[in-house]
C-alpha positions in Angstrom: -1.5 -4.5 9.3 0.0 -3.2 6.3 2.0 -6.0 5.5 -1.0 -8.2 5.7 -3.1 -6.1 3.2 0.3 -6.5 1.0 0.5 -10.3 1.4 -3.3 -11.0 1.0 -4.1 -8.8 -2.1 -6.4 -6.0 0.2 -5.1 -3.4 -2.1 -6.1 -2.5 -5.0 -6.2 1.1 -6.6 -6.1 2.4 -3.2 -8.4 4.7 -2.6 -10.1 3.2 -0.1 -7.1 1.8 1.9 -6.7 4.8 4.0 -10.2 4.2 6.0 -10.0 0.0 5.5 -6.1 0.8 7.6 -7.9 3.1 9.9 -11.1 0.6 11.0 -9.3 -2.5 11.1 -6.7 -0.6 13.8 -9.6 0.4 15.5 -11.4 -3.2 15.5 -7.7 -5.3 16.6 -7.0 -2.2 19.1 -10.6 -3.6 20.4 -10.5 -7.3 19.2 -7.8 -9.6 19.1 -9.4 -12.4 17.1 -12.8 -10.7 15.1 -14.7 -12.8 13.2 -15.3 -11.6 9.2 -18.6 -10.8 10.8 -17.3 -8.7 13.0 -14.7 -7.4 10.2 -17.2 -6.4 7.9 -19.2 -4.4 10.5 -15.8 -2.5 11.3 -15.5 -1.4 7.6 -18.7 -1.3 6.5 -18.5 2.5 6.3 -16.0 1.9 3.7 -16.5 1.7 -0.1 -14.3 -0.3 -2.6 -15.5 -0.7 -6.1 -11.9 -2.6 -6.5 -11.8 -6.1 -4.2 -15.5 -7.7 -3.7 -14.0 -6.8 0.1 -13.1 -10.3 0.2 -9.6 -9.8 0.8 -9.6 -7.1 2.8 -11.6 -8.9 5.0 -9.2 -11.5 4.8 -6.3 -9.2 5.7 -7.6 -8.0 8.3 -8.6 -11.3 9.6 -4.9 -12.5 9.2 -3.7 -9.5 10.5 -5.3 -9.9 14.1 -3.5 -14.0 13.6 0.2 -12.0 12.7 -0.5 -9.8 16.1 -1.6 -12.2 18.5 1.7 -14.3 17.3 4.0 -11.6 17.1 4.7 -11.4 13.3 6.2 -8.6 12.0 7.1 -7.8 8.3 9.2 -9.2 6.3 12.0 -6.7 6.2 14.0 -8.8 3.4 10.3 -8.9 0.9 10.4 -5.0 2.1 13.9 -4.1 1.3 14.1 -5.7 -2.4 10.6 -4.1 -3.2 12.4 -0.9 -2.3 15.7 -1.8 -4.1 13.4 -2.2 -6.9 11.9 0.9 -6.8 15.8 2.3 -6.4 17.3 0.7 -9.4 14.8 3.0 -11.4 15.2 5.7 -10.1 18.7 5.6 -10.4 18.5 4.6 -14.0 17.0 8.1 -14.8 19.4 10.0 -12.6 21.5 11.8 -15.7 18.1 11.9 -17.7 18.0 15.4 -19.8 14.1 16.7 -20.1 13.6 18.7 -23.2 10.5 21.4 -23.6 9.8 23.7 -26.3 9.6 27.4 -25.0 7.1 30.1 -25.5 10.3 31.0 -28.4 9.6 27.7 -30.2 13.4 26.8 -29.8 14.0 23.6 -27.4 15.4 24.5 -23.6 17.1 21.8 -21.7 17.4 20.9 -18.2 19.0 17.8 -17.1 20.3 16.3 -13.9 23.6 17.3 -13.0 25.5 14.1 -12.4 
């Protein structure tokens, strides 16, 4: 389900995604094949100012497809968004913050190596 709302743009800022993830388990726990009908019933408790629900509906809709065939995520899309995500964190690693005290001199505290 979550790789579904990553692949067909059902996120946006987020806020809502925690009750769309929620409904549409509860509506493919009940319905293997729901039509957007259907869909938008199951999340119509659930506001996004973000999508036009479009493509959360369609998400959802292609999430039920991925289920019935036995799709599951991509885990080499997965791993390089994570190496991504890795290679900047990594970057700051030995970054030094620097904050005037209540003094006005400058106190330092970096990352030990």
């Amino acid at each position: 389900l979550q790789t579904a709302f990553w692949e067909y743009h059902g996120l946006q800022c987020g806020f809502c995604t925690p009750g769309m993830i929620m409904a549409a388990t509860d509506l493919l726990a009940r319905t293997q094949e729901p039509s957007d009908d259907e869909i938008r019933h199951a999340i119509e408790g659930n506001f996004c100012r973000c999508t036009g629900y479009q493509n959360i509906v369609t998400a959802i809709r292609e999430a039920g497809r991925m289920m019935r065939e036995g799709v599951t995520a991509d885990r080499g899309a997965t791993a390089d968004r994570g190496a991504t995500a890795n290679r900047g964190a990594t970057a700051n690693r030995g970054a030094t913050a620097t904050a005037a005290n209540d003094t006005g001199t400058s106190a330092s505290a970096g990352a030990a190596g």
